[in-house]
C-alpha positions in Angstrom: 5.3 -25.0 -15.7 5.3 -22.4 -12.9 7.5 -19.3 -12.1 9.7 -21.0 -9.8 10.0 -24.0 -12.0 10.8 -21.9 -14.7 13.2 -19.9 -11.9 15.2 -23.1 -11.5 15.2 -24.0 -15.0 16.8 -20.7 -16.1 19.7 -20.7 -13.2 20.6 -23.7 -13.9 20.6 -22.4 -18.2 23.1 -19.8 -16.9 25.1 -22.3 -15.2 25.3 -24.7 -17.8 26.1 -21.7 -20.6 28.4 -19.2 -17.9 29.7 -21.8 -15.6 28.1 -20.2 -12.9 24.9 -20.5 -11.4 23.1 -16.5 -10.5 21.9 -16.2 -7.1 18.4 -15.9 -6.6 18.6 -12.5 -5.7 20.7 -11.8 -8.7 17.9 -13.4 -11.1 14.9 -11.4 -9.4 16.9 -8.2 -9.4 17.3 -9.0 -13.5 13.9 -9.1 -14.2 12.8 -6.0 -12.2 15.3 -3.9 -13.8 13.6 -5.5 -17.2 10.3 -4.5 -16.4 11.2 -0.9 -14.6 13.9 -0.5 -17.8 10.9 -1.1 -20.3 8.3 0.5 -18.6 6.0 -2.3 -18.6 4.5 -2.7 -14.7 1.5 -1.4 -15.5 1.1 -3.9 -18.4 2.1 -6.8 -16.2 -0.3 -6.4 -13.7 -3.4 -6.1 -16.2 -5.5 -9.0 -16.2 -7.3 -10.4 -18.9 -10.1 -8.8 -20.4 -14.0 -10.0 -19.9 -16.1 -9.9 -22.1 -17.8 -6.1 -21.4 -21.4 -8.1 -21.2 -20.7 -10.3 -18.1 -22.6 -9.7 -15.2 -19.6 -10.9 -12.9 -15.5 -10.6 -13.9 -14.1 -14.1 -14.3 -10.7 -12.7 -14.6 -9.2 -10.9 -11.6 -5.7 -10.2 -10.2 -4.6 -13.2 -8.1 -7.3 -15.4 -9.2 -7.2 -18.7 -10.3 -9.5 -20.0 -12.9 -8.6 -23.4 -13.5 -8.2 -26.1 -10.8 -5.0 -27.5 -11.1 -2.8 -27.6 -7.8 -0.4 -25.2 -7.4 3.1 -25.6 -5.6 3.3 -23.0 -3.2 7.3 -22.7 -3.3 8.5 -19.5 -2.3 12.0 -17.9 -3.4 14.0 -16.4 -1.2 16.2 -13.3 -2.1 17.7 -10.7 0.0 17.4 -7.3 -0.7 18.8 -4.6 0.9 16.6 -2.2 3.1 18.0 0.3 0.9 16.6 -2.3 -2.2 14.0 -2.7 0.0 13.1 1.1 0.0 13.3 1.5 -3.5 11.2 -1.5 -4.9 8.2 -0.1 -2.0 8.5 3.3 -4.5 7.9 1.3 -7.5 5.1 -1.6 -6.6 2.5 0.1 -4.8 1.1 1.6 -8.0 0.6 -1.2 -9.8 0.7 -4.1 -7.8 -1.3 -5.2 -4.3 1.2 -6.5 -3.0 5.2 -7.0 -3.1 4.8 -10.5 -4.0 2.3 -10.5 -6.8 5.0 -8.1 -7.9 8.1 -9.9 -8.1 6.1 -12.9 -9.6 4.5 -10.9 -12.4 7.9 -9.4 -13.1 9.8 -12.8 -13.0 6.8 -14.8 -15.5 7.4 -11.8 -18.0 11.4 -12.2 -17.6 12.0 -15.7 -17.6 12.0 -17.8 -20.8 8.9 -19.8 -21.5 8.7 -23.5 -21.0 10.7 -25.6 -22.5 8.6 -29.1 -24.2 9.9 -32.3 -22.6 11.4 -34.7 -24.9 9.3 -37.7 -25.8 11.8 -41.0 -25.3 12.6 -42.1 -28.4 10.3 -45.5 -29.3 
């Protein structure tokens, strides 16, 4: 299940369990508070290891390595240019770009996949 499935999954947890539904902005400014809180960009943006006797680095930020399709659904949340100013302080360090940034910080904030239920037989 991908981050913004798992996006819509969670607001719509929250609405079912608070009786209202967080804006998008609301949920993306949760997990980046998480991550900055916990001190943990640096560990979200590291890729997984190779093994040290490759020639070539399968794994690499932003690259796929299976074939599967990917949705290519954006969110949209509006920061400030204040907001906007801040989180530019924060990413560049870790992070290429402001994107790969708020999508590693929402897959390490939002709950993991739920399994679909099987239809009773």
């Amino acid at each position: 299940m991908s981050v913004v499935e798992r996006f819509h999954a969670y607001q719509l947890d929250q609405k079912v369990r608070t009786g209202s539904e967080p804006s998008n902005t609301v949920v993306v400014f949760q997990a980046i508070n998480a991550a900055v809180r916990t001190n943990r960009l640096a560990e979200l943006n590291e890729a997984p290891a190779d093994d040290p006797e490759d020639f070539l680095a399968i794994h690499a930020p932003g690259r796929r390595t299976s074939r599967e399709r990917r949705k290519t659904d954006q969110l949209s949340w509006r920061p400030t240019f204040g907001q906007l100013e801040k989180l530019d302080g924060v990413w560049p360090a870790y992070f290429k770009d402001r994107s790969q940034f708020v999508n590693a910080v929402l897959d390490d904030f939002l709950p993991a996949a739920k399994r679909a239920r099987r239809p009773k037989s």
